[in-house]
N, C-alpha and C positions, 0 to 999 in steps of 0.2 A: 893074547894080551889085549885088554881092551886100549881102545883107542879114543883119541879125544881132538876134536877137530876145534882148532882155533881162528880168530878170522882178526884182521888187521889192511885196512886200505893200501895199496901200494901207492906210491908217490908219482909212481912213471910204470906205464902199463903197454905191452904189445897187442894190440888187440885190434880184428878185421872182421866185421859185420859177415863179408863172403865165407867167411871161414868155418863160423860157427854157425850157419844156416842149411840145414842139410840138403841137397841132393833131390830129393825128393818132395821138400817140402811145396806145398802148395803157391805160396806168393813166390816164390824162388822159378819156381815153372811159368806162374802165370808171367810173370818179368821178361824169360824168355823169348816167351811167345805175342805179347802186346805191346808194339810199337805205336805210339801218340803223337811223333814228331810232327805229322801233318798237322796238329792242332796250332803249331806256333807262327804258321802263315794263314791257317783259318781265321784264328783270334788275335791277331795284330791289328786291325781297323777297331776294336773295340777300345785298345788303350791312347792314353794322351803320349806325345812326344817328351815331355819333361816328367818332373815330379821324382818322387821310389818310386823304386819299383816295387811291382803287386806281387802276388803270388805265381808261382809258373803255371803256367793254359795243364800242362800234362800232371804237374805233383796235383791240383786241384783235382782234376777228374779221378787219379785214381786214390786220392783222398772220398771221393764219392763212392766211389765203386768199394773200396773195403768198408762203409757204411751200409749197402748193402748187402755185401756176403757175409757179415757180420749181424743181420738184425740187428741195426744202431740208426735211429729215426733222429737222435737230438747229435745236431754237429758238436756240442759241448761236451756231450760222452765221448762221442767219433776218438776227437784229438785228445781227450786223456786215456782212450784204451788203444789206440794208434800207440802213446810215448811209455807204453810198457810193454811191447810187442815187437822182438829183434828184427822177426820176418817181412814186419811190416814197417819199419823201418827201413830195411832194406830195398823194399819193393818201390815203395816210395821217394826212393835215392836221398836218407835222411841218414847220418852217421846218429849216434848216441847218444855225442854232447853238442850236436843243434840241435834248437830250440824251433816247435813245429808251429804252425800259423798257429796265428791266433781265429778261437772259433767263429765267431763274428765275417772273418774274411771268407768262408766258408759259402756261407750265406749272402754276403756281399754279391761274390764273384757267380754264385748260381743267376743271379738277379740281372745281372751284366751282360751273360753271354743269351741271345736268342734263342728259340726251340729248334732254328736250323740246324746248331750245332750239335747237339742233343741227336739228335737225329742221323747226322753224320756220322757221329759216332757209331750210334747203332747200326746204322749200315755196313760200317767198315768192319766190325764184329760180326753182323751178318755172311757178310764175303769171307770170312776167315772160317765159318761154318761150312758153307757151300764148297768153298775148297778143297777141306775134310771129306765131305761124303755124307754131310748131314743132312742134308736138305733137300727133297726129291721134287718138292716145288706144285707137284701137280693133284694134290689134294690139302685143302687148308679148312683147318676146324675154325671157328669164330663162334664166339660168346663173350658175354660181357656180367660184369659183377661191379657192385657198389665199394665205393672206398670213403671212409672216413674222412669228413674234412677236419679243416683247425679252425672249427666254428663251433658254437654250444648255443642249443635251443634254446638256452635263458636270457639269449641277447635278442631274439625275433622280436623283429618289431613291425606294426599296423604300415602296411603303403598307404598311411594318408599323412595329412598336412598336421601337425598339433592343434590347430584350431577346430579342425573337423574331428576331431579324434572322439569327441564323445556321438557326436552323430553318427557316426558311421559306425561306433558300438551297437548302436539300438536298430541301424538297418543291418547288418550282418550278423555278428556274433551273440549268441545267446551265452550270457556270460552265469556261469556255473558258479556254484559253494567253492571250488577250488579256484576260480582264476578271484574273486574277492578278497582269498584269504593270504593266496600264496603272493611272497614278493617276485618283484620282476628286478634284474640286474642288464641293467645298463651298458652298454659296451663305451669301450673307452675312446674311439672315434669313429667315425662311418666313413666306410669306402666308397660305400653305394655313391651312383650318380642319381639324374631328376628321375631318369627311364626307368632306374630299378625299385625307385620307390612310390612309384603312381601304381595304381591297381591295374591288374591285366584282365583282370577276368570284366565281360559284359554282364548287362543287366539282369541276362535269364540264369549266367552263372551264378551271380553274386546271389538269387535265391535259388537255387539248388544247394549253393554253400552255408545258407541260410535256415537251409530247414535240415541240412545234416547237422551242423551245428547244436541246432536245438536236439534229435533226437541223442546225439556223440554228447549232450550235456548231461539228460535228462539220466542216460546208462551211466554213464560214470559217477554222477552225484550217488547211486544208488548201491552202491559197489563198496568191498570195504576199502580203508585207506583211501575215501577218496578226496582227499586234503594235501596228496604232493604236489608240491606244487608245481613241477616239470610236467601233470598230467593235462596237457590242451590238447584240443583241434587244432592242429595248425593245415595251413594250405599255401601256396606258391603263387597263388594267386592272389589270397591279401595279405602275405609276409612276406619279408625279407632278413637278412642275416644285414646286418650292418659291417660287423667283423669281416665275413667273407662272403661280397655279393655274391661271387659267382658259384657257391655251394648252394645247393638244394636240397629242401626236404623228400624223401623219399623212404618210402617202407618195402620190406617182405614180409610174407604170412609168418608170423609167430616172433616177430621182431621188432623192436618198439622202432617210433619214427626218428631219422636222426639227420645231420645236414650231410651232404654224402658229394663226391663224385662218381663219373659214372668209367669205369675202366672199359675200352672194349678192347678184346686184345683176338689175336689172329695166330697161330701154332700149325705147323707142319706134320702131318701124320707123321711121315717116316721115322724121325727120332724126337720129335717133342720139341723141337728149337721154333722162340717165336720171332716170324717175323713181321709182325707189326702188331703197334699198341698205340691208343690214344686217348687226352681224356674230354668226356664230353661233358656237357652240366646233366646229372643226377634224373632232371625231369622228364629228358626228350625218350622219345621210344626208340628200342633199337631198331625197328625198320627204317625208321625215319634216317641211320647213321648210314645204313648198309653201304649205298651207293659211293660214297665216301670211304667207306675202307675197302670197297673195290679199285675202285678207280686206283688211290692211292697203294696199296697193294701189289697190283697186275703189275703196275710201273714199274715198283723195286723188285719184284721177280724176275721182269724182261730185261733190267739190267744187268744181272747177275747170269742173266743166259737159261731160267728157268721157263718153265709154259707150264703156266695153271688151268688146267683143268675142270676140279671139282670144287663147288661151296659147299661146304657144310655148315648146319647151323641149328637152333631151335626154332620154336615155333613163333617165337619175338619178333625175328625179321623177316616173316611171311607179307609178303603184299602182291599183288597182282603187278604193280609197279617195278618191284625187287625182279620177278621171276622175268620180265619182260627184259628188265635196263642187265641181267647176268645175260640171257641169250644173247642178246644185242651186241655183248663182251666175248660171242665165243665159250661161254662158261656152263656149266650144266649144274644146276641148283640141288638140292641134296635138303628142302626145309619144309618140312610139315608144316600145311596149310592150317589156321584156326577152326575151328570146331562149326565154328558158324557158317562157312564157307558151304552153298549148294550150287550146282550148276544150272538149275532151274528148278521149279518144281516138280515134287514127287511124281510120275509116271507119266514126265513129259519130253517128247523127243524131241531131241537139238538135229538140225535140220541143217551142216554148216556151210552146204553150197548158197543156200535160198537164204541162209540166215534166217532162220522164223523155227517158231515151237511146233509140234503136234500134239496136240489133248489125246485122252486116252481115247477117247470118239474119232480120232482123226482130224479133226478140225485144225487147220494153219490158224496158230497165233503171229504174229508178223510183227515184225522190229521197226522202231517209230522213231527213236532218238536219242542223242548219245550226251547225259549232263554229265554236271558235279556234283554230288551229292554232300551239299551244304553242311551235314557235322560230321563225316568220316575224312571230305576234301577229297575223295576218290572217284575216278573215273567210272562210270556206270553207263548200259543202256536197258532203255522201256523196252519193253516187250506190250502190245493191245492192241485186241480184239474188239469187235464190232460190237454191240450190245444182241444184236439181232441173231450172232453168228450162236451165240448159246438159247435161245426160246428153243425150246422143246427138248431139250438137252436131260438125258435121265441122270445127268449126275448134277445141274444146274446149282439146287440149294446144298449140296458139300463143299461144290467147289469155288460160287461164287461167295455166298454168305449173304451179307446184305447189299455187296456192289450190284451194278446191272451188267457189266462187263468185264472179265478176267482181261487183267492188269497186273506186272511183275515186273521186277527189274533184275537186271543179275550184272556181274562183276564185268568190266570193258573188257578185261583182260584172261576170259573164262578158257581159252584156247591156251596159256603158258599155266594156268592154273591146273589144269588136267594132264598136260604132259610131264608136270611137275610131280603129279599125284602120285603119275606111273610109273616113275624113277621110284620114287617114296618107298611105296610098297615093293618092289621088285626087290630081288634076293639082294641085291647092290646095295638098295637104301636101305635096306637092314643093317649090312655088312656096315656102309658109312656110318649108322645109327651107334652102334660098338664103337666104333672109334671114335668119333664126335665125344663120346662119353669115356672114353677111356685116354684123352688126348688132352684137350682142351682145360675141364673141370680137375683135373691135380695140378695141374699148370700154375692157376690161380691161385687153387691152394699151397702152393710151396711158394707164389708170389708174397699171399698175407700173411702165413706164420713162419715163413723164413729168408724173405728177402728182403725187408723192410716195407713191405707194403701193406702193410695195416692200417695206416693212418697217413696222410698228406699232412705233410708239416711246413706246408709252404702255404699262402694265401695265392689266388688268382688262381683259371684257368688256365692260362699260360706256362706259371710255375708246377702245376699240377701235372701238366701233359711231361713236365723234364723229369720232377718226380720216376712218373710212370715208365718212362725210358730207360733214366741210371737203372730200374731196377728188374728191368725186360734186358741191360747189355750186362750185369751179375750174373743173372740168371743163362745167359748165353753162353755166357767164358767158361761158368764149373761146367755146364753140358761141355763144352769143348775140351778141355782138360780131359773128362773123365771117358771120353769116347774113344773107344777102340773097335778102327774101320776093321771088319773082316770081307775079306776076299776070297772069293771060290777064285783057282786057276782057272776054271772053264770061264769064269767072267769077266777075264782081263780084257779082252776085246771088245765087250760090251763098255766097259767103264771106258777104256780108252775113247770109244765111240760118242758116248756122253760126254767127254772132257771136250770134244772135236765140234759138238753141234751146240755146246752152250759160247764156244768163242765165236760160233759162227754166227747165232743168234746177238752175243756184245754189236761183233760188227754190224751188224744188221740194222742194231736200234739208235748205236752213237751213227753210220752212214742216213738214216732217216732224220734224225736231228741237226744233222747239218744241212739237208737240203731243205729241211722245215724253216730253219734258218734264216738261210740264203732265199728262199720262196716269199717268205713274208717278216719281213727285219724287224717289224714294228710288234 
């Protein structure tokens, strides 16, 4: 008999969120296991004594956090697919017929709370990994990737004064068929301060930017379609974003130029859980962050009771400096050197008791003194020889050329640079080569196409770096949910053992801080 299903509202209805959210489901798990309470004495110094009340420190954050395990960048989407979602009503301790923030406060409340917090959180989700068996601590992959800002290259505007604006057209940029025709859109007010709109670059840059300009003109005029009007030279040295100073222009090969942040994030070989992420401006190099997310790093590992061992990394944060400040750390580097890197020259012997060279004649070159090398900013020393010491020398005109005396410099730090080398190549730096690559680079990518992090939807560095975090503690919780530890019986005693020497290590580093303390109060 066919049947025919009728529907009519009831007046008065028995109905329990708990009840009808199965067992299994994912936000019903994650509720279980993410307590936030500690957040309502963390962020109690942030609210006034009177007034409403705001929204709760704990419904806000995991308002964040289902924005990103959902791939939902706009808080305005967030809270209208939040209020057709039973599970996520529940998770978020919302009945049916209340009525969820308004989106606005979303945003408010991000803005409010510090990157400490941010942070804190991520740790305390980190420790909830480490507990599990996730986290082995003692090799850590690091790379960094570009993130979209909430800025548009039609808003760039010249670092100079409006009165100077046409002079400093005619000394820098050669101005193209396309920048003539195309308009320029205005932003609607400048964040920038005095600093970020004065030009940074010196006088020998501003013509090197000058004459790329002109040639970056002259190709593009020539080109078809070349009337869009988004096609500039732009540079970081005489633009800025108004919208959002602290975004940067920044390119990859075969990807047009865009305003960017710079993600560097840090991941655990053993199961792929990261611990740590932060965001830098777009421009700077990643050697230049290294020591920085060491430093920061090692900390949250030693408090967790872990000991880091190995860096791995690419060729981006090779510096003589890097390999030096990881030893220094107890750390053993795992990062292929730049290409341009020699230890002196070709078929010359390093000599390391004497410090001094041998020519292929034998001849002592000798070490003379130790600068800064004015446009790298890096530690160097001279290597020269006598003028005399080569007369009658049968390789003289090869090897001098037109000087009268062989003269060389090579990197301060040639000694970390060669023992870096030999980790590198060794079956080991192969093996870490594999996993740097099989660890780190899906990481990111399951970052931008499914954790909300495609794009920064926040303005500021600051807001940027909390971005980066909700969406490194997502990323943290589904690995954790989805892990299941296995245990060999033969390795109960081993884990117990482990469980024994990471409290031992807690103790170790809260007893060092208290007497660091008490040592120097100030």
């Amino acid at each position: 008999m066919q049947g025919k299903k009728g529907y009519q509202e009831k007046l008065f209805a028995s109905f329990q969120l708990s009840e009808r959210i199965p067992g299994n489901n994912f936000y019903r798990r994650l509720k279980e296991v993410l307590d936030l309470r500690y957040l309502y004495p963390l962020t109690k110094g942030y609210y006034g004594g009177s007034g409403q009340k705001s929204i709760d420190p704990v419904v806000f954050f995991k308002l964040c956090l289902v924005g990103y395990l959902e791939n939902l960048i706009s808080d305005r989407k967030l809270i209208a697919h939040c209020s057709m979602r039973l599970d996520i009503l529940y998770f978020i301790g919302y009945d049916i017929d209340e009525e969820l923030p308004w989106h606005s406060t979303i945003s408010r409340t991000r803005q409010l709370f510090p990157e400490s917090v941010f942070e804190e959180v991520f740790t305390k989700v980190l420790g909830l990994c480490v507990e599990k068996g996730m986290v082995s601590g003692h090799t850590q992959a690091i790379d960094s990737a570009p993130v979209k800002a909430n800025a548009s290259m039609d808003t760039l505007e010249l670092k100079v004064p409006a009165e100077d604006l046409e002079e400093h057209l005619k000394k820098v940029r050669a101005i193209s068929a396309m920048d003539k025709e195309g308009p320029h859109r205005k932003s609607k007010d400048d964040r920038s301060d005095k600093g970020q709109r004065s030009i940074s670059a010196s006088g020998k840059e501003l013509n090197a930017i000058k004459g790329r300009n002109k040639k970056w003109a002259k190709d593009q005029d020539q080109r078809p379609g070349a009337g869009n009007k988004g096609s500039k030279y732009t540079s970081n040295k005489t633009h800025y974003s108004p919208t959002d100073p602290d975004a940067r222009i920044s390119v990859k090969p075969g990807k047009a130029r865009k305003l960017n942040y710079l993600s560097q994030l840090s991941v655990d070989t053993a199961h792929h859980v990261i611990t740590d992420i932060r965001a830098y401006h777009a421009d700077g190099k990643d050697n230049q962050q290294l020591q920085d997310i060491a430093i920061r790093l090692q900390g949250r590992l030693w408090k967790e009771g872990l000991v880091w061992e190995n860096c791995v990394a690419d060729t981006g944060y090779s510096s003589g400096e890097n390999y030096a400040f990881l030893e220094d750390r107890g750390l053993k580097s795992f990062i292929p050197p730049h290409g341009t890197y020699k230890g002196g020259p070709d078929g010359f012997e390093y000599i390391e008791t004497a410090d001094h060279y041998l020519c292929p004649q034998g001849k002592i070159i000798p070490f003379k003194k130790v600068f800064l090398d004015s446009r790298t900013k890096t530690r160097k020393k001279a290597y020269r020889a006598s003028s005399k010491l080569c007369t009658g020398c049968p390789l003289r005109a090869k090897c001098l050329g037109k000087v009268k005396e062989k003269q060389f410099t090579v990197t301060y730090y040639r000694a970390e640079y060669e023992r870096n080398i030999k980790r590198v190549e060794s079956r080991e730096g192969r093996y870490m080569k594999g996993k740097r690559q099989s660890t780190v680079e899906p990481v990111f990518g399951t970052l931008t196409q499914f954790m909300g992090l495609r794009k920064i939807n926040t303005i500021g560095l600051a807001q940027a770096n909390k971005v980066m975090h909700l969406s490194a503690i997502a990323y943290n919780l589904k690995k954790y949910l989805k892990f299941v530890q296995k245990r060999a019986k033969s390795g109960a005693m081993a884990l117990a053992l482990a469980a024994s020497a990471r409290n031992v290590l807690k103790n170790l580093f809260w007893a060092f801080e208290a007497h660091r303390k008490m040592t120097f109060p100030y």
